[in-house]
BAVOVEX-882848 format. One record per residue: residue number from 1; residue in one letter; z negated, y, x of N, C-alpha, C in turn. Coordinates in steps of 0.02 Angstrom, whole numbers, plus 32768, in hexadecimal, padded with zeros to 4 digits. Layout:
<atoms>
atom num NUM; residu A; n_pz Z; n_py Y; n_px X; ca_pz Z; ca_py Y; ca_px X; c_pz Z; c_py Y; c_px X
...
</atoms>
This chain:
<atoms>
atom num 1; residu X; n_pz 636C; n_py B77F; n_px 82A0; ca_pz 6386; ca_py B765; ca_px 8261; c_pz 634E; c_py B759; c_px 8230
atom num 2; residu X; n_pz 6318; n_py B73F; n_px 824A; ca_pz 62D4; ca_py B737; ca_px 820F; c_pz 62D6; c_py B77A; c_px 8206
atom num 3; residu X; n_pz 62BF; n_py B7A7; n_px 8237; ca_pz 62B4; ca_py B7E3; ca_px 8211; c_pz 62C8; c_py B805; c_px 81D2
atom num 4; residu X; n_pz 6318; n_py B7FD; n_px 81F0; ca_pz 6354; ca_py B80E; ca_px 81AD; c_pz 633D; c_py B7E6; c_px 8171
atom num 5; residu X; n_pz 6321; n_py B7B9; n_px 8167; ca_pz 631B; ca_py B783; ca_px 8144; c_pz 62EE; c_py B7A3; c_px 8125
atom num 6; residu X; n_pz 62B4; n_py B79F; n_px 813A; ca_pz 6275; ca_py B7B0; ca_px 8125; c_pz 6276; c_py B7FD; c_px 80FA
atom num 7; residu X; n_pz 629F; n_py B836; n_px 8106; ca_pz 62BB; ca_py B873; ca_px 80F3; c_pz 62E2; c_py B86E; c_px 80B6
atom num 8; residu X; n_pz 630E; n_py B831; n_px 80B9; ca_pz 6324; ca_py B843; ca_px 8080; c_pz 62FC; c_py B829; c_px 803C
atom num 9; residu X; n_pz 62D3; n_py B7EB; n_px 805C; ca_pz 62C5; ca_py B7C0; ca_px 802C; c_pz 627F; c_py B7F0; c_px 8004
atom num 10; residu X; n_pz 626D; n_py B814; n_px 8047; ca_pz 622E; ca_py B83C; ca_px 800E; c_pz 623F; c_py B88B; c_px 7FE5
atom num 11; residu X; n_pz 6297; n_py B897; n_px 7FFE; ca_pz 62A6; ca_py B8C3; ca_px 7FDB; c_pz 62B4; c_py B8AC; c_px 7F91
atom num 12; residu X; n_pz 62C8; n_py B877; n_px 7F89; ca_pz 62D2; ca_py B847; ca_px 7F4A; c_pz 6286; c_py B84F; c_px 7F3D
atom num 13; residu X; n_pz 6265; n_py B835; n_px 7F45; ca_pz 6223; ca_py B82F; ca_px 7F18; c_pz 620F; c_py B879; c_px 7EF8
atom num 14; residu X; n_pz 620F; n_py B89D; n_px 7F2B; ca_pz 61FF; ca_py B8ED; ca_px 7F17; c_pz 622F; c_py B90A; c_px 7EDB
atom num 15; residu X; n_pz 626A; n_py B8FD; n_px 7EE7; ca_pz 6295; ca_py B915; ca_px 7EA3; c_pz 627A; c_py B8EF; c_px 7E66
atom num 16; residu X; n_pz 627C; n_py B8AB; n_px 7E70; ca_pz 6276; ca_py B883; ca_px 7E2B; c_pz 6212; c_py B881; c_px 7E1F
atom num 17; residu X; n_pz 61FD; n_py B8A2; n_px 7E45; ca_pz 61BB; ca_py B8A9; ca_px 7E24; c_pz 61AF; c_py B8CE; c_px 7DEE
atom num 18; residu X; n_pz 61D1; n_py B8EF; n_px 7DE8; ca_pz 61D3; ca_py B93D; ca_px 7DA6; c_pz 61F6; c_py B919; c_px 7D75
atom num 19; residu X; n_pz 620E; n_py B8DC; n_px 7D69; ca_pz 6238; ca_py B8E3; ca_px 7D43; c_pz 621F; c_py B8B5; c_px 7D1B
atom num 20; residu X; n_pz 61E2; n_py B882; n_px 7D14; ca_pz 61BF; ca_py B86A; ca_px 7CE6; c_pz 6193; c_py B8AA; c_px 7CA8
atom num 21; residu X; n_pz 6194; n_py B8DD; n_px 7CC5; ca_pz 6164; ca_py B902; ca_px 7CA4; c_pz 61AE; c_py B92E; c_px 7C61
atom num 22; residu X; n_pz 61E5; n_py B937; n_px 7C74; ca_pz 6217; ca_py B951; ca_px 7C5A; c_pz 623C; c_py B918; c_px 7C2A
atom num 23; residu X; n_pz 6226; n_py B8ED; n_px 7C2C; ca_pz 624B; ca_py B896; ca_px 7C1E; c_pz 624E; c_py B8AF; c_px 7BD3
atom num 24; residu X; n_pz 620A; n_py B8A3; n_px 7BA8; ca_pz 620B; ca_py B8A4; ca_px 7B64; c_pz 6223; c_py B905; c_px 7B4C
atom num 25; residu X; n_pz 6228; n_py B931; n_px 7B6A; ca_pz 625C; ca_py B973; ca_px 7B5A; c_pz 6295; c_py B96E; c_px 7B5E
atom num 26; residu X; n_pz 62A8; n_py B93F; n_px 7B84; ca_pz 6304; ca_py B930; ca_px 7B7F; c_pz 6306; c_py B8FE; c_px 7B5A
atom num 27; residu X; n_pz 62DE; n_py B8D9; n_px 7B34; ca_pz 6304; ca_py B8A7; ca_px 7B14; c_pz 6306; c_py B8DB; c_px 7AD8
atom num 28; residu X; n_pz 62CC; n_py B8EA; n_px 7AD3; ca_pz 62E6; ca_py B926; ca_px 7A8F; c_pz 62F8; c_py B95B; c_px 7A78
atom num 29; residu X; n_pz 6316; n_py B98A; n_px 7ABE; ca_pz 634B; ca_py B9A5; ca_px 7AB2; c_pz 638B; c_py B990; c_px 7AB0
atom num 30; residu X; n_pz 6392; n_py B95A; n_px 7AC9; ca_pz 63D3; ca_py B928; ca_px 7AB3; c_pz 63D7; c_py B916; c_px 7A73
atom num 31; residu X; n_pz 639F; n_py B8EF; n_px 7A47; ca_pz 63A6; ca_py B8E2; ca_px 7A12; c_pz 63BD; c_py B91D; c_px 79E1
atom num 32; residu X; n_pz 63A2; n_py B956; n_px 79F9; ca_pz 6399; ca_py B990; ca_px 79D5; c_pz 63E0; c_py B9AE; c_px 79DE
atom num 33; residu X; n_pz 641F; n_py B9BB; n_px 7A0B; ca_pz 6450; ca_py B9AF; ca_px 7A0C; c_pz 648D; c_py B993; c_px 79E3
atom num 34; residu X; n_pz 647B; n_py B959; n_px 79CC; ca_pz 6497; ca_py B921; ca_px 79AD; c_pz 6475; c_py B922; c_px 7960
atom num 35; residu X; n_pz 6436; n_py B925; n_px 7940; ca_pz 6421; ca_py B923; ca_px 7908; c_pz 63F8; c_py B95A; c_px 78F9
atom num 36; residu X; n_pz 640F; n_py B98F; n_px 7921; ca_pz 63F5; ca_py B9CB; ca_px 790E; c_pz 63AA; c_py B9D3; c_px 7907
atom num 37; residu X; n_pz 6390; n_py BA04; n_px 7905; ca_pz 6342; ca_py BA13; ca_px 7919; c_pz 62FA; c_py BA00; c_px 78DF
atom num 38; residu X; n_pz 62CB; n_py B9E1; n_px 790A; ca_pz 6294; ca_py B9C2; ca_px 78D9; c_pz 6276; c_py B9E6; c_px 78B0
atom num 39; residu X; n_pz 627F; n_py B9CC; n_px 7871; ca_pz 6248; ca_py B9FC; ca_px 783C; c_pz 6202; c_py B9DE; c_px 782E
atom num 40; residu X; n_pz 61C5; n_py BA22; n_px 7845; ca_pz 6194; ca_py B9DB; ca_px 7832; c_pz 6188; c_py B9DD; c_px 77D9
atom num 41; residu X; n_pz 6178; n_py B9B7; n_px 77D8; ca_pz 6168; ca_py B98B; ca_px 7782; c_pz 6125; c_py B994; c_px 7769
atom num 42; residu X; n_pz 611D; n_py B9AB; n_px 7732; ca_pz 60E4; ca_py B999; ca_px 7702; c_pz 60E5; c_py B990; c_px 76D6
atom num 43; residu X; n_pz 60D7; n_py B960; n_px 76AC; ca_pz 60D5; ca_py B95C; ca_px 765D; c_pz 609F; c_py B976; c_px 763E
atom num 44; residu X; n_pz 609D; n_py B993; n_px 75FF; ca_pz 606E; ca_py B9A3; ca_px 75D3; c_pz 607B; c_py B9B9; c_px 758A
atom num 45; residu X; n_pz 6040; n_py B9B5; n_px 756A; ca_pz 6047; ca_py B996; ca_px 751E; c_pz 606A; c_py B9E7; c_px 74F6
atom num 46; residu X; n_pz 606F; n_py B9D0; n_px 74D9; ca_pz 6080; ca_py BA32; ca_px 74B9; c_pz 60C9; c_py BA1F; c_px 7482
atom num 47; residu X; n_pz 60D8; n_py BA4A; n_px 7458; ca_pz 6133; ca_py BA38; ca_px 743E; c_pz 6157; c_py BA85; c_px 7482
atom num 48; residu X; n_pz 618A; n_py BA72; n_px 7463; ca_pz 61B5; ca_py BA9B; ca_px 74AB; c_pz 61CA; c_py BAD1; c_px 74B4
atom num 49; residu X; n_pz 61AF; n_py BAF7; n_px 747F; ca_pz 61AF; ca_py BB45; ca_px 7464; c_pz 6179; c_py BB4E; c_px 7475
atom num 50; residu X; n_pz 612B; n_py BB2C; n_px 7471; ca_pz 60E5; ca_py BB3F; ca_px 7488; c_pz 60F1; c_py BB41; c_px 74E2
atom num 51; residu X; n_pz 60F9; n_py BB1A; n_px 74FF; ca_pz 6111; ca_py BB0C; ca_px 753B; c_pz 6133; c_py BB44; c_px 7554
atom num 52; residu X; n_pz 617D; n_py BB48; n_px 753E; ca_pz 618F; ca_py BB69; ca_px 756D; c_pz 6183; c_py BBC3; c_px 7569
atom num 53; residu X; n_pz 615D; n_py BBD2; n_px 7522; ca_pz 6132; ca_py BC1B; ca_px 751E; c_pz 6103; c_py BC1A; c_px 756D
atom num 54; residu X; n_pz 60CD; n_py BBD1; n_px 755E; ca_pz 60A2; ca_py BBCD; ca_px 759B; c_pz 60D9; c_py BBEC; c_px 75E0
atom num 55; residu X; n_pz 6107; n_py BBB4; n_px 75E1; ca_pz 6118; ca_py BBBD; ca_px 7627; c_pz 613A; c_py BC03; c_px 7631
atom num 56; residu X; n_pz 6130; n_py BC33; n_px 75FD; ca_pz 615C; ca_py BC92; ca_px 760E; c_pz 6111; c_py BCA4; c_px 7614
atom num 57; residu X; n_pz 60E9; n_py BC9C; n_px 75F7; ca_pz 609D; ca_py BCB9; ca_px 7603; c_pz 6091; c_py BCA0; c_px 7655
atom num 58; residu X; n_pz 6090; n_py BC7F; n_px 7678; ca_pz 6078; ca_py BC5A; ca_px 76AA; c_pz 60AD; c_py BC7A; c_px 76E1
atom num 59; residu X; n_pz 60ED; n_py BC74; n_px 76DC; ca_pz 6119; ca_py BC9C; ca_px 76E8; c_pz 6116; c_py BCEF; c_px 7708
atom num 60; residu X; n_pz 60FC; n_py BD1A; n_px 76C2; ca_pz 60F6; ca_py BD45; ca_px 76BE; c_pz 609C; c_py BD5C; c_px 76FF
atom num 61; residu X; n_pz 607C; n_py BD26; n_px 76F6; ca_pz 6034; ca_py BD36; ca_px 770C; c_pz 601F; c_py BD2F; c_px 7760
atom num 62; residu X; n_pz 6058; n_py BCF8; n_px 7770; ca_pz 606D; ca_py BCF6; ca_px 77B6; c_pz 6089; c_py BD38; c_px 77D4
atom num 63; residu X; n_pz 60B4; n_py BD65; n_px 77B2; ca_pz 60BF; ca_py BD92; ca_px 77C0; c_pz 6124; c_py BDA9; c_px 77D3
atom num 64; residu X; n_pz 6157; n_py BD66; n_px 77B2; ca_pz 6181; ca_py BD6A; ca_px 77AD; c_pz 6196; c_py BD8F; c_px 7778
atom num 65; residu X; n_pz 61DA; n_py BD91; n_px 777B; ca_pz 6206; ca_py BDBD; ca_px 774D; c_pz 6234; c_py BD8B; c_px 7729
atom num 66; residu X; n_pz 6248; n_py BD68; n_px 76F4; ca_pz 6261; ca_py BD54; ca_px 76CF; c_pz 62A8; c_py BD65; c_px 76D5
atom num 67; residu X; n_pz 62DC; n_py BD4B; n_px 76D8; ca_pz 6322; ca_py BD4C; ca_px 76E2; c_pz 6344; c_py BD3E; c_px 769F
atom num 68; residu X; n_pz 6344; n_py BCEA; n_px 76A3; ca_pz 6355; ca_py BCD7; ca_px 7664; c_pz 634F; c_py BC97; c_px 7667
atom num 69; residu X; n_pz 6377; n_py BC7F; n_px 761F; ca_pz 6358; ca_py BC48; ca_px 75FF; c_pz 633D; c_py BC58; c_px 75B7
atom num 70; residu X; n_pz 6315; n_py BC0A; n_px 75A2; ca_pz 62FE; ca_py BC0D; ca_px 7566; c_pz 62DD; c_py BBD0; c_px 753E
atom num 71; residu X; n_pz 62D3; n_py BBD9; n_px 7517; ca_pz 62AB; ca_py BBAA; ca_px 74E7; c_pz 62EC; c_py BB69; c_px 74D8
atom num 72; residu X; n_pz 631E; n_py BB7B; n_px 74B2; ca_pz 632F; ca_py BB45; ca_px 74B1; c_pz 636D; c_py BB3D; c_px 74E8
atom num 73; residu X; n_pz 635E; n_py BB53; n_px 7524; ca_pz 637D; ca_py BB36; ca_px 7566; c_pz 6356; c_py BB0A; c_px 7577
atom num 74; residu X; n_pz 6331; n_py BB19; n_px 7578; ca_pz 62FE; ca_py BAE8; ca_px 759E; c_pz 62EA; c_py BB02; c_px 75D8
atom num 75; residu X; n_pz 62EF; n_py BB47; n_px 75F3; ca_pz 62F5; ca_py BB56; ca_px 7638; c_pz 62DF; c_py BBB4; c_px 763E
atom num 76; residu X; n_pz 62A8; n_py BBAB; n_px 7679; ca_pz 62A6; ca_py BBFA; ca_px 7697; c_pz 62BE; c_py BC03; c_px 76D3
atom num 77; residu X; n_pz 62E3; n_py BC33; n_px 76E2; ca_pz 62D5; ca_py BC3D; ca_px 771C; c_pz 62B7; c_py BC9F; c_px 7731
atom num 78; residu X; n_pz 62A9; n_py BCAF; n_px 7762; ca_pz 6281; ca_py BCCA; ca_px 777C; c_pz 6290; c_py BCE5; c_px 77C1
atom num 79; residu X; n_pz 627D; n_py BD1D; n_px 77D4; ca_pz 6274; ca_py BD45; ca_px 780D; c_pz 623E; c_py BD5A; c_px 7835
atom num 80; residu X; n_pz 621F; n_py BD5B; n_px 785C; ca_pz 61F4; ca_py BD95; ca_px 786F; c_pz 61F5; c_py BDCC; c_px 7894
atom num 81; residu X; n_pz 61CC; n_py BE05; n_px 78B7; ca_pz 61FC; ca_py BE31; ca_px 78BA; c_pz 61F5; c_py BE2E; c_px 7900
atom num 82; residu X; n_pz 6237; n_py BE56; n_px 790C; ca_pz 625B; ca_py BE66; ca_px 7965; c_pz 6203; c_py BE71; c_px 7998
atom num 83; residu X; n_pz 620E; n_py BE57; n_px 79CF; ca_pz 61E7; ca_py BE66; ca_px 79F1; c_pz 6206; c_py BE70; c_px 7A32
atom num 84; residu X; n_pz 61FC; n_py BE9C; n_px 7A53; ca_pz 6219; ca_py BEA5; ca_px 7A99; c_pz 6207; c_py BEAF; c_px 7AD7
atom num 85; residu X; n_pz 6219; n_py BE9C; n_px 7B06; ca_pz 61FE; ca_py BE75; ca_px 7B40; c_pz 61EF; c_py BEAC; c_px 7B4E
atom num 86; residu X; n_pz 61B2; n_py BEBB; n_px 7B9B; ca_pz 6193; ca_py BED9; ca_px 7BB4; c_pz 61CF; c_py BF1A; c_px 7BD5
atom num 87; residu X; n_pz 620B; n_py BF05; n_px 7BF2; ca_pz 622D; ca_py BF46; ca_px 7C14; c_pz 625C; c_py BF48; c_px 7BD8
atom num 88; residu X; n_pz 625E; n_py BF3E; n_px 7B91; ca_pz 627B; ca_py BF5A; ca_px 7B61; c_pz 62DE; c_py BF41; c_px 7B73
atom num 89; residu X; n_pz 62F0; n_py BF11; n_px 7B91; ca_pz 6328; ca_py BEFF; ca_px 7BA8; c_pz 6341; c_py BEBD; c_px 7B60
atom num 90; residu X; n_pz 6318; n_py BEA6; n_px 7B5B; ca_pz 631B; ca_py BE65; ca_px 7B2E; c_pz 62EA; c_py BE6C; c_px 7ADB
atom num 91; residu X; n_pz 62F6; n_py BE3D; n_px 7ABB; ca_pz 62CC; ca_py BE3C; ca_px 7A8E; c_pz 62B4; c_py BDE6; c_px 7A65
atom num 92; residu X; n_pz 6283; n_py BDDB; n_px 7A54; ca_pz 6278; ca_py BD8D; ca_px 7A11; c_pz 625E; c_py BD9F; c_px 79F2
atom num 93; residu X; n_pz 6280; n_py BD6A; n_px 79C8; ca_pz 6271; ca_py BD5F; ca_px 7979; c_pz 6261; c_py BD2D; c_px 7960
atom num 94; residu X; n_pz 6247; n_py BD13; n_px 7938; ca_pz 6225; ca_py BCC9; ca_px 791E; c_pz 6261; c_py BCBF; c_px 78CA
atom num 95; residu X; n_pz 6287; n_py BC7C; n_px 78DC; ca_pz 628E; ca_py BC79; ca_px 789B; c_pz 6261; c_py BC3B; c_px 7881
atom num 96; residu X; n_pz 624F; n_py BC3B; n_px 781E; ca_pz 6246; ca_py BC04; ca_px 7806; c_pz 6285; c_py BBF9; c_px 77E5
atom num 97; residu X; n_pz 6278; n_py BBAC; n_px 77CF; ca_pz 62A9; ca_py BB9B; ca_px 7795; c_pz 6275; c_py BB5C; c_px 7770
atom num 98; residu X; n_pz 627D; n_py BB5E; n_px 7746; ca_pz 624F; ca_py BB27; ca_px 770C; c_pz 627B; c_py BB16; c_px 76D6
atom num 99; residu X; n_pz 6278; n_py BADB; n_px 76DA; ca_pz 628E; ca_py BAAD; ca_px 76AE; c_pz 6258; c_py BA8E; c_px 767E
atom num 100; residu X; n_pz 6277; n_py BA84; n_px 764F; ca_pz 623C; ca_py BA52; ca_px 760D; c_pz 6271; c_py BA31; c_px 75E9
atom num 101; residu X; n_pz 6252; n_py B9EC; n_px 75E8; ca_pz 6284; ca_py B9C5; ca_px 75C5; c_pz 6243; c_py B98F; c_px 75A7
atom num 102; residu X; n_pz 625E; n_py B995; n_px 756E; ca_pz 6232; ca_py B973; ca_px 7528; c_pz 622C; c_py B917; c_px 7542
atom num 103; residu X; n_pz 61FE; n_py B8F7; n_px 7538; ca_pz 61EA; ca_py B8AE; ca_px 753E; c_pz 61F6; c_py B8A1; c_px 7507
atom num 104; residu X; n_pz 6210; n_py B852; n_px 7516; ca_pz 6216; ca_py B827; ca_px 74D2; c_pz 61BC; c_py B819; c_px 74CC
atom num 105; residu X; n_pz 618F; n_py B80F; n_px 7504; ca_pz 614C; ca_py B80F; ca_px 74E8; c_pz 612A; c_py B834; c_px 74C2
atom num 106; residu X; n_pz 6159; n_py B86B; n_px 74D2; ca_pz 613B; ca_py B8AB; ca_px 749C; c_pz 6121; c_py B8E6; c_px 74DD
atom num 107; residu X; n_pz 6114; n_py B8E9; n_px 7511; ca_pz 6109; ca_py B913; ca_px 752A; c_pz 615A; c_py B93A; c_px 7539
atom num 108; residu X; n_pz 6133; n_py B997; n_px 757A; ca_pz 6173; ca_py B9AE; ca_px 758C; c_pz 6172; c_py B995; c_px 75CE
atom num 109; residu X; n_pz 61AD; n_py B993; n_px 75E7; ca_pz 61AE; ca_py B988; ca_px 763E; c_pz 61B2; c_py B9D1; c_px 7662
atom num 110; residu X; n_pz 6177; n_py B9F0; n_px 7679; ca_pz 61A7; ca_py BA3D; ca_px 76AD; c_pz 61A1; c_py BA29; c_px 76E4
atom num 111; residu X; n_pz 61DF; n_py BA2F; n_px 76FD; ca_pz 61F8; ca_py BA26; ca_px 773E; c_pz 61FB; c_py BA76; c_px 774A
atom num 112; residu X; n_pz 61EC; n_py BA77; n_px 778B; ca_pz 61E0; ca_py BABB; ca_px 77C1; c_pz 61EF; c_py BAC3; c_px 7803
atom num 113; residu X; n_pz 6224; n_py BAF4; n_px 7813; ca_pz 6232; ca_py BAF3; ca_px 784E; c_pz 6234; c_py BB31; c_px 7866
atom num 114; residu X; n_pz 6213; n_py BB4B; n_px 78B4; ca_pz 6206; ca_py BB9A; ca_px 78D3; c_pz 6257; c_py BB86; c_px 78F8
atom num 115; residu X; n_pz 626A; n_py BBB5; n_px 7908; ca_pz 6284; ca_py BBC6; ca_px 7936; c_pz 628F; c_py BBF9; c_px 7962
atom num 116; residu X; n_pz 628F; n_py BC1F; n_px 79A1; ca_pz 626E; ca_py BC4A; ca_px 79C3; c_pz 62DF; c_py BC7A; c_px 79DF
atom num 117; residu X; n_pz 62DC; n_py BC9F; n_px 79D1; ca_pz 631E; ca_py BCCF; ca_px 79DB; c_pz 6315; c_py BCF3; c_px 7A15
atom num 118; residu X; n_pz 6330; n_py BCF4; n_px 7A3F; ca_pz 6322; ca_py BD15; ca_px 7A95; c_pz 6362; c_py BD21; c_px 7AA6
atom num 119; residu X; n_pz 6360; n_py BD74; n_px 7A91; ca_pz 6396; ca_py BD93; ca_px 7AC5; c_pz 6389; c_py BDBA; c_px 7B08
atom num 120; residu X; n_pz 6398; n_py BDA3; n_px 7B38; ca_pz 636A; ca_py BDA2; ca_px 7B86; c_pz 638F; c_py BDF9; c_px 7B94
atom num 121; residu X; n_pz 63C6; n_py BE0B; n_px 7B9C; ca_pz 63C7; ca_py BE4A; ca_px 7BB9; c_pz 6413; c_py BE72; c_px 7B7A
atom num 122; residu X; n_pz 63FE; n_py BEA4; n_px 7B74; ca_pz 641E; ca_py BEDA; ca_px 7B38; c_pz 645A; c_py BEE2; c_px 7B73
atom num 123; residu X; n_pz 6458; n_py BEE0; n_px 7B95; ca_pz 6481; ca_py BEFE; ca_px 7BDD; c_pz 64B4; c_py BECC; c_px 7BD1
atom num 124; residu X; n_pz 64BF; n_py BE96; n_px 7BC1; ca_pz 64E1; ca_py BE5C; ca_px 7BC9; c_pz 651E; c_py BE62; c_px 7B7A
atom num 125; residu X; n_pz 651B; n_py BE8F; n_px 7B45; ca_pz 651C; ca_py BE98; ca_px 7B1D; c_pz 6500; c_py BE79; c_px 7AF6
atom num 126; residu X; n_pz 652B; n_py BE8A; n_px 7AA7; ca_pz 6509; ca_py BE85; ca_px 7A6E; c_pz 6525; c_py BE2D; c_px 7A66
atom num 127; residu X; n_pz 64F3; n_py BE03; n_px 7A30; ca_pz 6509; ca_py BDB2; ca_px 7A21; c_pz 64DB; c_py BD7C; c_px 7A53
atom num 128; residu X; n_pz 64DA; n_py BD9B; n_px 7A9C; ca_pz 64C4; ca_py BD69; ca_px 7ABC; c_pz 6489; c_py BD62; c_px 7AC3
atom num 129; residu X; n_pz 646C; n_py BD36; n_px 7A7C; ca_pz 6430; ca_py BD18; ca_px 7A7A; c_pz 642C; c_py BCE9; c_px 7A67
atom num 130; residu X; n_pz 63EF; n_py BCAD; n_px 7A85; ca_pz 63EE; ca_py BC62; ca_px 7A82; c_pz 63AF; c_py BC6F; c_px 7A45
atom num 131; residu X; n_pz 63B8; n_py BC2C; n_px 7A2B; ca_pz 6387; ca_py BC0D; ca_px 79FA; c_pz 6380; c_py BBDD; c_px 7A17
atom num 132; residu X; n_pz 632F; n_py BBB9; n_px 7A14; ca_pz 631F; ca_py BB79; ca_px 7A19; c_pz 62E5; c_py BB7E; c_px 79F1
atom num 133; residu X; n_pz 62D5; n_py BB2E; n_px 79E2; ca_pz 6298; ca_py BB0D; ca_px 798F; c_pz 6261; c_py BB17; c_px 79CA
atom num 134; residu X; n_pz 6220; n_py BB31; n_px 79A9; ca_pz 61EC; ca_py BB2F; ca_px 79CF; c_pz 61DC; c_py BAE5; c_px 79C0
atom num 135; residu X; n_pz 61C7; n_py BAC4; n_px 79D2; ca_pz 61B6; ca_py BA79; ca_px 79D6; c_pz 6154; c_py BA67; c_px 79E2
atom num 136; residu X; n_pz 6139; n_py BA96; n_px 7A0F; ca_pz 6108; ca_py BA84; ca_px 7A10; c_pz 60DC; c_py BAD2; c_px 79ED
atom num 137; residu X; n_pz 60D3; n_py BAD9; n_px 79AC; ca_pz 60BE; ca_py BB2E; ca_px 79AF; c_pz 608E; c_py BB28; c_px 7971
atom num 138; residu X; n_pz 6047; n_py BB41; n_px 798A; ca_pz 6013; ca_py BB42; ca_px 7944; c_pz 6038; c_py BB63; c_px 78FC
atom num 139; residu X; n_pz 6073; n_py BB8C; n_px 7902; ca_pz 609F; ca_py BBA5; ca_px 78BE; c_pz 609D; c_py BB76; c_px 7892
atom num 140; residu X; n_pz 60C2; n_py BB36; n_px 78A0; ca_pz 609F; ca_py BAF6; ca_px 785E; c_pz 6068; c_py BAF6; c_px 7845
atom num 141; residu X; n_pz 6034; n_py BADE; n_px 785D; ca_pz 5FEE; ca_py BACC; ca_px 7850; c_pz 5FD8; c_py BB05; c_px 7831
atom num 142; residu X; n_pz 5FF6; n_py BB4F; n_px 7843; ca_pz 5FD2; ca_py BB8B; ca_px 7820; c_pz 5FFD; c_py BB9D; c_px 77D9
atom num 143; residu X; n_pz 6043; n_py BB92; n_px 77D2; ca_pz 6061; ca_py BBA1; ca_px 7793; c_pz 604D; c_py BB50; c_px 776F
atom num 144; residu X; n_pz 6041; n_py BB19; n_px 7788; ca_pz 6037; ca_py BADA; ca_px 7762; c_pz 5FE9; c_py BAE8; c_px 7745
atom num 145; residu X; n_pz 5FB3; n_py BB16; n_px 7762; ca_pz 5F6B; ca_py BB1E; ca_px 774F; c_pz 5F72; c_py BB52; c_px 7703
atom num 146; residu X; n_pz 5FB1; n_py BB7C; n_px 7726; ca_pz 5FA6; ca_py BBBB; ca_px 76FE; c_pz 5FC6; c_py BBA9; c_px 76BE
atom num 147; residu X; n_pz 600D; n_py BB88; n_px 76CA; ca_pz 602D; ca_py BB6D; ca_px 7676; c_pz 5FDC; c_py BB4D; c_px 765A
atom num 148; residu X; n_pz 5FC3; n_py BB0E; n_px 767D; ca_pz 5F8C; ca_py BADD; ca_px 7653; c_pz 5F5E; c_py BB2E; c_px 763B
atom num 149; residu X; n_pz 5F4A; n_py BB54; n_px 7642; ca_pz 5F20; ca_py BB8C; ca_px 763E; c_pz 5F48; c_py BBA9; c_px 75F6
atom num 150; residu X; n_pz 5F9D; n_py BBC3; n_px 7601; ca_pz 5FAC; ca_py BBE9; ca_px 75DE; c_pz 5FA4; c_py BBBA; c_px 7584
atom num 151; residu X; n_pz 5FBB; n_py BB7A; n_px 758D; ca_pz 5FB0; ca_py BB36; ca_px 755E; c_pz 5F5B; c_py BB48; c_px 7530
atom num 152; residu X; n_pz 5F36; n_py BB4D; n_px 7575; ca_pz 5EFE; ca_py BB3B; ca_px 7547; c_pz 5F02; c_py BB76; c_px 7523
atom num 153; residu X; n_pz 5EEA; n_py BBAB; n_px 752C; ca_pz 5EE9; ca_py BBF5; ca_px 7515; c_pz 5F08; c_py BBFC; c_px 74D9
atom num 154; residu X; n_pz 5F36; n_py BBD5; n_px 74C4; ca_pz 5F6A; ca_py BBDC; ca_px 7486; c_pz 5F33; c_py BBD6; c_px 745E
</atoms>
């Protein structure tokens, strides 16, 4: 009976050991569920026609394709192109979307969000492909360097 004891009690530990490291990914794919997916944020000085030119230049230099949107939407969104997996069965795609919304301080707000399109097998037909927000991906930090870049250059 200890034995049994001892078996189950360290099969419990072994499952719930993995699951501190997964803790903070499920809380926010839950949140992300419920209030939909994080945009990260930057403010900067500019009026909102200078801005959002920057953000199609920056756009454009990353190496996306422009969809739509506009100046006085407030909004791009963006493609990049098909890439396909090694046995040619599947394919991804990166979307952006950017938002700018004017401050009563006077700055713009762009909010930015990747999201990654994965259709796993062509075999399965056509539609069945998942999207999920990249969450941890240098794509921010490099379109947030390149808008501040496209800004100064004006």
């Amino acid at each position: 009976m200890k034995t049994f004891f001892v078996l189950i009690v360290s099969s419990v530990v072994l499952v719930l050991a993995g699951c501190g490291t997964s803790g903070a990914d499920f809380k926010t794919s839950v949140r992300e569920k419920f209030d939909g997916p994080t945009y990260r944020l930057k403010v900067v000085v500019g009026d909102s026609r200078a801005v959002y030119e920057a953000a199609r230049r920056a756009v454009d230099k990353l190496g996306f394709r422009f969809v739509s949107g506009g100046p006085s939407q407030g909004r791009i969104e963006a493609l990049s192109g098909v890439s396909a997996n090694d046995s040619l069965q599947g394919a991804r795609q990166l979307a952006m979307k950017v938002r700018l919304s004017p401050l009563a301080t006077g700055g713009i707000e762009v909010a930015v969000l990747f999201t990654e399109q994965v259709q796993d097998d062509f075999s399965k037909g056509m539609g069945q492909t998942t999207e999920s927000p990249l969450r941890e991906s240098a794509l921010y930090e490099v379109f947030f360097r390149t808008l501040e870049q496209s800004l100064a250059a004006k």
